[in-house]
Structures are given as structure tokens and as C-alpha cells.
N, C-alpha and C positions, 0 to 999 in steps of 0.2 A: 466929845469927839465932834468936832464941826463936820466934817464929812467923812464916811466909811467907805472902803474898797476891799474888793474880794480876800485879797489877803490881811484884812483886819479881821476875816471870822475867825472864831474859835472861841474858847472856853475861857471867862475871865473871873477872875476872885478878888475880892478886897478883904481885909484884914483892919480890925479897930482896934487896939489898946490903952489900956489905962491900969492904974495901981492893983486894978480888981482882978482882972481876967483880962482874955481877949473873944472876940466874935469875930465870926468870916462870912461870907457870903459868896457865893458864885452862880453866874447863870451863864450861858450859850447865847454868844450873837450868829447870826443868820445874818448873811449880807445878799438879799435878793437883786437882780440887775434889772436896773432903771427903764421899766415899760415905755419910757418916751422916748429912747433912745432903738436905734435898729442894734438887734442883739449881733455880738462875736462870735461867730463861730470860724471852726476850721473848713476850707476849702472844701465844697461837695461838688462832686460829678452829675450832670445832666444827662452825659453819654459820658461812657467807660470805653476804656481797648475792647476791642474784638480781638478773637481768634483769625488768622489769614492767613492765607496759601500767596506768595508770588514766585513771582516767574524770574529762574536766572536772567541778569540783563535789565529786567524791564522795573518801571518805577513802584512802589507801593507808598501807600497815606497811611500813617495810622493816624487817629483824630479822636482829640476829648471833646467834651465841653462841659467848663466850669459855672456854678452860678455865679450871678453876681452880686459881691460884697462890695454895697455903698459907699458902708464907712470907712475902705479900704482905699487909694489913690490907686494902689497897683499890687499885682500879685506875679510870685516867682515859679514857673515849670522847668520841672527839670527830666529828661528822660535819659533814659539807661536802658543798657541790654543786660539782663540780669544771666548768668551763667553759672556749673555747679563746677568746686575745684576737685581734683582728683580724690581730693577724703572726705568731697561728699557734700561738701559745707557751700553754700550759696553766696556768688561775688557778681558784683557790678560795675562795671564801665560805665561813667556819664561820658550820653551822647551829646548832650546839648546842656544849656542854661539860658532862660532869657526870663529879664525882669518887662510886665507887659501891664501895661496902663487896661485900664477897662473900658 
């Protein structure tokens, strides 16, 4: 294999035959992610939602802030007002969408 990626791990076997019998062999690849590379991960918060009271009428902020992912050109927010339906079960309205450079 010239080069491995994370979905080349798992379990491999080979298999020899001849006239006589056969032999097998199997071992576990591990595909560790390349320490010279800044690692992937999924979008973390720096600040989360708060809880807030406003006022009929007047404006309110809510406000994150994401870290930033280098290897990333841009990253997608999207908020909603999350609401429960009458049987109980959890639904959401997106309020917004925006694709945002970093």
C-alpha cells in the first residue's frame, strides 16, 4: 500500500495454497493521523448560548464563538429555534444559514 487512510484500518488476512494444504495469516492495521499535519476535528465552541431574558419589542444577541480550524477555508452556522410538538417529540425551525470564511 503506497499510502494508508483512515478508512484503510481494519483487520487483514492473506491466504497461501498449494497441493499440500493452505496457511493464513492475519493482523490489525492502525492508521495513526499524520502529527505534521494540524489534526480534524469537528467544530468546538470557545463560548456557547446562554440562557436570556428579553424584552417584548427590544433587540437581543445571542453569540458563539468557534475555534479556529486552519485546515478548514470556511465553516457552515446554522441556527434554529428548537420547539416541542404536541406529542411531545422535539422540532426545529432553521433561522438562518451562513457559509463564513475564517
Amino acid at each position: 500500500m503506497p499510502e494508508v487512510f483512515a478508512d484503510d484500518e481494519g483487520m487483514y488476512m492473506v491466504k497461501a495454497t498449494n497441493p499440500y494444504g493452505m496457511m493464513q495469516s492475519k493482523a490489525m492495521l492502525i492508521v495513526e493521523p499524520d502529527s505534521s499535519k494540524p489534526k480534524e476535528t469537528a467544530p468546538r465552541f470557545i463560548t456557547k448560548l446562554k440562557h436570556m431574558t428579553g424584552t417584548v419589542g427590544e433587540p437581543v444577541s445571542l453569540t458563539i464563538q468557534l475555534e479556529e480550524q486552519p485546515t478548514l477555508p470556511t465553516y457552515k452556522v446554522e441556527w434554529f429555534k428548537v420547539s416541542l410538538t404536541p406529542s411531545g417529540h422535539s422540532a426545529s425551525l432553521v433561522m438562518g444559514s451562513k457559509v463564513m470564511p475564517w
